[in-house]
Structure formats: structure tokens, C-alpha cells
N, C-alpha and C positions, 0 to 999 in steps of 0.2 A: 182590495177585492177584485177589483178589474185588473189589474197587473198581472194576478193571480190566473185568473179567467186565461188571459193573452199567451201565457207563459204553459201554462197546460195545453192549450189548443197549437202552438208549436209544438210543443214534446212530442203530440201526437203525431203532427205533422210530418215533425222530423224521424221518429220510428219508423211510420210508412214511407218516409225515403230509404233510410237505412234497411228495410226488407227489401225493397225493391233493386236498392243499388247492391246490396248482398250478394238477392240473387243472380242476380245480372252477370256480373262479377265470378262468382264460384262456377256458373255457367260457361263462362268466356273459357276460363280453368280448364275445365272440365273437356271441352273441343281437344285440348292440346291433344286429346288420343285419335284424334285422327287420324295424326303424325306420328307420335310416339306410340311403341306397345306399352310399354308402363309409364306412366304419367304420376302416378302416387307420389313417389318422391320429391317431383318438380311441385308439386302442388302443395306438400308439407312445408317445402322452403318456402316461400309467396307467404301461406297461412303463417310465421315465423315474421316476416315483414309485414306483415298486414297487422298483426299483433303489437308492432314495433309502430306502424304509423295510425294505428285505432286510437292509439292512448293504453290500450290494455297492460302492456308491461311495463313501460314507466310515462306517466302521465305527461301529456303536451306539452303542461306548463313548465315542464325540465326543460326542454327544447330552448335553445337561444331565443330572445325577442323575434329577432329580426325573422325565425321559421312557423311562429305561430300563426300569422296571416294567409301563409302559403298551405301549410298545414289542413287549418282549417278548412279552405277548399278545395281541397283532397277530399274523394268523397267517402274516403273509410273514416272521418271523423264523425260522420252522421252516426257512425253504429255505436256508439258512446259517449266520444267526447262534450260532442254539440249539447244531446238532450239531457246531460248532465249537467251543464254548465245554466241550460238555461233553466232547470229545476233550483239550480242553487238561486237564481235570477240576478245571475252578472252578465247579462246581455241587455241591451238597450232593442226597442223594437225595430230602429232603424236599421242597425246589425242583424238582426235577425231575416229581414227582410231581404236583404242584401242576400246572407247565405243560405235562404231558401231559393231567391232565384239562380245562384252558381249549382245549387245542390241537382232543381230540378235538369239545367243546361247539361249536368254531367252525366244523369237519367238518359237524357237524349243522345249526347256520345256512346253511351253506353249498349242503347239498343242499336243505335247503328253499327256499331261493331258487331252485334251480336248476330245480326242481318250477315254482314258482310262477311263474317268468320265461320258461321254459318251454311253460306251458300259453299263457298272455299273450299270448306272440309267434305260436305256431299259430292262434290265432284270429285275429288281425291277418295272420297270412300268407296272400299270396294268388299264383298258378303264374300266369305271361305263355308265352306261345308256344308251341310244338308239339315 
């Protein structure tokens, strides 16, 4: 029952990363129009890869050994694979522990980018027409 308890309270956890790292993420994307007039394109390839390293089209555990480590903290596995894995409860708490703090570390990359990519593109932006 308490396993239980621990293992729900990650899922939760880890959703709210995976929202957060999502957005962060489709965000960063999303900038590329700064630069580019159409960006769509670029960002359906990415969503293609990201689909490739979520687990969405063929699951992790396809992946050699030796990529499921590295895998995992990559932060597109929070949007699936993680809170998947640890609903089935094949994670140990120490694990779990482990890849909540890579996950939030990557949150943190994340908005600094998003700072940085941010500021970038507003200087380079510039208003046409009335």
C-alpha cells in the first residue's frame, strides 16, 4: 500500500515535469521564427524525433541496453516513458529519486535557454506593416 502511495505521488510528479518540460521545449521551437519565415516544417521534423525519443513509436525498451540510461535522462522521457514505467512499478525509489533530480536539472537548462533564446530573438525581431 505504501509502494503504492510512493509510486502515484511520482506519476504525479513526473507529469508535472513532463508539462513543464513540454512546454519549455515546443517553446524553444517555436522561437525558430524569429529567424525563419516558416518554421512549421522544422518543427514537424523535431515532433518526428521527439516521438522517436518519447518512446511513442517504438518503445525504449527496443533501444540497446547500453541507450536506455542515457535515454532516460533525456528529458522527452518524462512525457511517457518514466510515468509509465513507474505505474507498472519497475522502478526502485532510489532510481526514481535519481531521475527526478536529472529531470528537474534539465527544467533548469531549459528555462535558461529559454531566457537566452528569448532575449536573442527580440533583438533580431523587427514589426512590418500597420
Amino acid at each position: 500500500m505504501a509502494n503504492e502511495l510512493i509510486d502515484a505521488l511520482f506519476v504525479l510528479l513526473f507529469l508535472l515535469i513532463a508539462s513543464i518540460s513540454s512546454h519549455l521545449l515546443w517553446s524553444l521551437f517555436g522561437y525558430m521564427a524569429f529567424w525563419l519565415e516558416e518554421a512549421h516544417a522544422v518543427m514537424w521534423s523535431f515532433a518526428v524525433l521527439l516521438n522517436v525519443a518519447t518512446g511513442m513509436f517504438i518503445p525504449l525498451d527496443f533501444f540497446p541496453k547500453w541507450s536506455i540510461p542515457i535515454l532516460e535522462a533525456l528529458p522527452f522521457s518524462s512525457w511517457g516513458y518514466i510515468p509509465a514505467k513507474i505505474y507498472l512499478g519497475l522502478y526502485e525509489v532510489d532510481k526514481l529519486i535519481w531521475l527526478l533530480a536529472v529531470h528537474v536539472i534539465w527544467i533548469g537548462v531549459l528555462i535558461l535557454l529559454h531566457k537566452l533564446i528569448w532575449c536573442g530573438g527580440i533583438k533580431k525581431y523587427s514589426s512590418v506593416g500597420g
